[in-house]
C-alpha positions as CSV (number, residue, x, y, z in Angstrom):
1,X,57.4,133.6,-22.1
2,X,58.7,132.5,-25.9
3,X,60.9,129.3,-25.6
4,X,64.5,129.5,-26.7
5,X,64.3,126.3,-28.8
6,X,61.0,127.8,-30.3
7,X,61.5,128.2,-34.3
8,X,60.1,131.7,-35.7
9,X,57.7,131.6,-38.4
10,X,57.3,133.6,-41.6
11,X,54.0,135.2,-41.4
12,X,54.6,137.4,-44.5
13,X,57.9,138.4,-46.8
14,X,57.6,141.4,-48.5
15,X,60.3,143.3,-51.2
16,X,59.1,147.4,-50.4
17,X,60.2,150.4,-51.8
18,X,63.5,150.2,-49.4
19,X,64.4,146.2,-49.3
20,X,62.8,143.5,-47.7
21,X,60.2,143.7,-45.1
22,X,59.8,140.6,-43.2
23,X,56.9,139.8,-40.4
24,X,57.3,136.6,-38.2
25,X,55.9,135.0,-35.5
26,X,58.2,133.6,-32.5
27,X,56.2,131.9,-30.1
28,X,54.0,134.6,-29.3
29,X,56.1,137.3,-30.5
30,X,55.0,139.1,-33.4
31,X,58.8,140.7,-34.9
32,X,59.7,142.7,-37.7
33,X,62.8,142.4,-40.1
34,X,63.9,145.0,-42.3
35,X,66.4,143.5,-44.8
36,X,67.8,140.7,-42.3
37,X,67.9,143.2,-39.5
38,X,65.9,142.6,-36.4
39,X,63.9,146.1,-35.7
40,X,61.1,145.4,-33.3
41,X,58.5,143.0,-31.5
42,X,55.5,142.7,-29.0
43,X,57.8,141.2,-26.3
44,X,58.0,144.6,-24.4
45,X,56.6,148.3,-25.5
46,X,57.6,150.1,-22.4
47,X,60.1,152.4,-24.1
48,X,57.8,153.3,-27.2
49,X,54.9,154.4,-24.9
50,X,57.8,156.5,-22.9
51,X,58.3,158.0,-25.8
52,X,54.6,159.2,-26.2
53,X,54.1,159.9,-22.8
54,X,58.0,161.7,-22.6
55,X,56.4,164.5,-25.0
56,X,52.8,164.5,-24.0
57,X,54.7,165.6,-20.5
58,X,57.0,168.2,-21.2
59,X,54.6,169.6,-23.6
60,X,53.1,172.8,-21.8
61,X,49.8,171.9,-20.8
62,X,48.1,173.1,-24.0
63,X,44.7,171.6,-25.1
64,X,44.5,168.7,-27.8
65,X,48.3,169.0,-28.6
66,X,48.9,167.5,-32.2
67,X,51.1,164.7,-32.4
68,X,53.2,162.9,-35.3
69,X,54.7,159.3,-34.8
70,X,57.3,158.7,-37.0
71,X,57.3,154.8,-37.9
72,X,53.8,152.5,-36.9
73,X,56.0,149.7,-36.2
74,X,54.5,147.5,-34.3
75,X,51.7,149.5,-33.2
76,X,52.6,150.4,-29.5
77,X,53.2,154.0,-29.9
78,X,50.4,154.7,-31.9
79,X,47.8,152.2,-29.6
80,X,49.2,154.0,-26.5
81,X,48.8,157.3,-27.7
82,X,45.0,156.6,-29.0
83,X,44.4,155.3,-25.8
84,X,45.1,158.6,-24.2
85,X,42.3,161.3,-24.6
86,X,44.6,164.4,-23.9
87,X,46.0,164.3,-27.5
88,X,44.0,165.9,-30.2
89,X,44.8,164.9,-34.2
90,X,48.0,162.0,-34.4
91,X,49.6,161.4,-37.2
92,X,51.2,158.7,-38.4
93,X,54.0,158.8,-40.9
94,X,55.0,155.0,-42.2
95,X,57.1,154.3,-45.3
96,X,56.4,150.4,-46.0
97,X,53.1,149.7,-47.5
98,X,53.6,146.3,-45.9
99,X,53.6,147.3,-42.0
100,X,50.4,149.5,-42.6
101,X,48.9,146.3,-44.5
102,X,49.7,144.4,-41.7
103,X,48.3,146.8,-39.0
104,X,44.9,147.0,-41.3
105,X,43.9,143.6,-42.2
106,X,46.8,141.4,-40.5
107,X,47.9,139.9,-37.9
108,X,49.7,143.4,-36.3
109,X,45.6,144.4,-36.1
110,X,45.7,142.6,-32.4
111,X,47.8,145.4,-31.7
112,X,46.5,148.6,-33.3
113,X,42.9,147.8,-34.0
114,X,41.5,150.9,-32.0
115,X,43.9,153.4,-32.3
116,X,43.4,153.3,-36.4
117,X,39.4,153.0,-35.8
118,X,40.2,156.5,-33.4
119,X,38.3,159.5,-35.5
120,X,41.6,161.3,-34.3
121,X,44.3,158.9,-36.3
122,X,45.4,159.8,-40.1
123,X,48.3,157.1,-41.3
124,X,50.4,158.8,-44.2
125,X,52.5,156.7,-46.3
126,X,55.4,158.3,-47.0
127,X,59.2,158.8,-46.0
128,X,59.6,160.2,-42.4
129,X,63.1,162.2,-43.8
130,X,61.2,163.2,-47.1
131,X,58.1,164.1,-45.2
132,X,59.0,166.2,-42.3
133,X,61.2,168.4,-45.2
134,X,58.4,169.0,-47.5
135,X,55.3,169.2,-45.4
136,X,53.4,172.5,-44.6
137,X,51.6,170.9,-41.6
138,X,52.5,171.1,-37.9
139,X,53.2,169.4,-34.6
140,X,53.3,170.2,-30.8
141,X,55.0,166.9,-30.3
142,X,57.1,164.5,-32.7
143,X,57.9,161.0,-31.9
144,X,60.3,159.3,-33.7
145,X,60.8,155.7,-34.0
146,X,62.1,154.6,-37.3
147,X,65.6,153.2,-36.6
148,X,67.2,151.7,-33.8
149,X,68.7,155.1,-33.0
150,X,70.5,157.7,-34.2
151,X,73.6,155.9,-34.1
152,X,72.5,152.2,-36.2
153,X,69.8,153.4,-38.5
154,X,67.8,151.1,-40.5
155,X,68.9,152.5,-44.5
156,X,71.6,155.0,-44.9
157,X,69.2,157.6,-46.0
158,X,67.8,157.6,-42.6
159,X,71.1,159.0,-40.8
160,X,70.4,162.6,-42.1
161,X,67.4,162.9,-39.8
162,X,70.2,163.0,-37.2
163,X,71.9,165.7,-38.4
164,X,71.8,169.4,-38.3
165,X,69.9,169.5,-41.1
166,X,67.4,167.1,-40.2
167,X,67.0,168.3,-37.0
168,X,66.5,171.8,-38.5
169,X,64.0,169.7,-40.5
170,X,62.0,168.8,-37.6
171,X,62.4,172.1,-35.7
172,X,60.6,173.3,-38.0
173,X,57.3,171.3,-38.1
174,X,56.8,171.5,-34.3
175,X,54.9,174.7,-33.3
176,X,56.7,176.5,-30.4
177,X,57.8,175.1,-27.2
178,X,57.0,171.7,-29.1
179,X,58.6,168.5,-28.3
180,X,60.9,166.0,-30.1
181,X,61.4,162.4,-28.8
182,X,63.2,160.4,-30.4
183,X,64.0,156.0,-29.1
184,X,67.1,154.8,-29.8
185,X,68.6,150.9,-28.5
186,X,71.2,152.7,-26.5
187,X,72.1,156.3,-25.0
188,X,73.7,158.5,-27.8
189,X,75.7,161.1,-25.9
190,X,77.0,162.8,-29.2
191,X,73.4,162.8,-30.3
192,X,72.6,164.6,-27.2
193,X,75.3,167.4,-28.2
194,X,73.5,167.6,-31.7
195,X,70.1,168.3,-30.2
196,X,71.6,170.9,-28.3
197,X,73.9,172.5,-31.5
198,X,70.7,172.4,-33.6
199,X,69.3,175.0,-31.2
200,X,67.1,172.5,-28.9
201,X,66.5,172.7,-25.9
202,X,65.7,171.0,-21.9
203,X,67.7,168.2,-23.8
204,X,67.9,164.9,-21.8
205,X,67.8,160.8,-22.1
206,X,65.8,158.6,-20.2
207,X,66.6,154.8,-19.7
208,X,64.5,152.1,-19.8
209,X,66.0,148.8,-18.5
210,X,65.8,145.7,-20.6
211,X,66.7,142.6,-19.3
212,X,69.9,141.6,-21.2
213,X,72.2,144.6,-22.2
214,X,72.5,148.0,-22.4
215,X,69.0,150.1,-21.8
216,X,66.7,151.3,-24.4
217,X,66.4,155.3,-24.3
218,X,64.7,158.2,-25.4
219,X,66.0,161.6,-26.3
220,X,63.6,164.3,-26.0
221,X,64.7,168.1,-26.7
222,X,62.2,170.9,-26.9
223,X,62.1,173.5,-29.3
224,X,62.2,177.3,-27.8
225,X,59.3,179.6,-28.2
């Protein structure tokens, strides 16, 4: 348990392509800033591996489904899903040079060591928005985790990846009957509506509880075919 009175440290300060990038230790917290704004730590992970295990699950039982994380984070998704020898070829799509530094030969390595020695993990650095528009590859799952939801994104750019478009973006990239996850800090009933407007399908949220406030969620929706 981190101490209340404990000060963070600065592990590493970074300026990326997007603003700052910030890595700090609090207690035994490892927690990630993105230009003053708090995105993630190691206090918890529950709700990123739902959001793994959410589309693994409602994917249709076929064999060595392909899977592309949007955002590394701090590693939980992309650890959970290595550890898990149902998926075949994951994909990770991570736009600050920084966060993959720190996953390779940093302090994050604790977290993700494994899953990026996995013969079956590829990290692209790239844009998740700019990526899932102009690539010719495809997915039977995407999990997305590169904002604190659809409704507080990280940059402005980011809030197209909620729209129509975007979603039509990511529709198509996933093969048929493919699934979309997306986390989010807080149930987004409109963002619900827009899954289902885009032309998604079996739409739903599930909750996981946190201990102070509102729960962390995942929106999954699955593509018809």
């Amino acid at each position: 348990m981190t101490a209340l009175h404990d000060t963070p440290v600065v592990l590493d300060r970074c300026d990326g392509p997007y603003g700052e990038v910030v890595l700090r230790r609090h207690g035994a917290l490892l927690q990630i800033i993105v230009n003053g704004c708090f995105l993630m730590d190691t206090s918890d992970g529950r709700s990123e591996r739902l959001l793994v295990d959410a589309a693994r699950d409602a994917l249709d039982g076929r064999p060595a489904p392909k899977v592309l994380i949007g955002g590394l984070g701090v590693g939980f998704s992309l650890a959970h899903a290595a550890a898990d020898p149902r998926w075949g070829r994951i994909t990770v799509v991570e736009r600050e040079p920084a966060v993959i530094g720190w996953h390779r030969d940093g302090p994050l390595a604790e977290v993700s060591a494994g899953a990026l020695a996995d013969p079956r993990t590829e990290i692209v650095e790239a844009d998740l928005v700019a990526y899932v528009n102009e690539t010719s590859d495809t997915f039977d799952a995407l999990c997305l985790d590169i904002d604190n939801g659809p409704d507080w994104t990280v940059t402005a750019a980011n809030d197209s990846l909620y729209s129509p478009a975007g979603l039509a973006a990511c529709a198509r990239v996933l093969r048929p009957g493919g699934v979309l996850t997306v986390w989010s800090a807080q149930p987004s009933p409109d963002f619900e509506g827009t899954l289902w407007n885009a032309g998604f399908r079996q739409v739903r949220t599930e909750e996981v509880p946190v201990a102070r406030g509102v729960p962390d969620a995942v929106h999954l929706a699955v593509r018809p075919g």
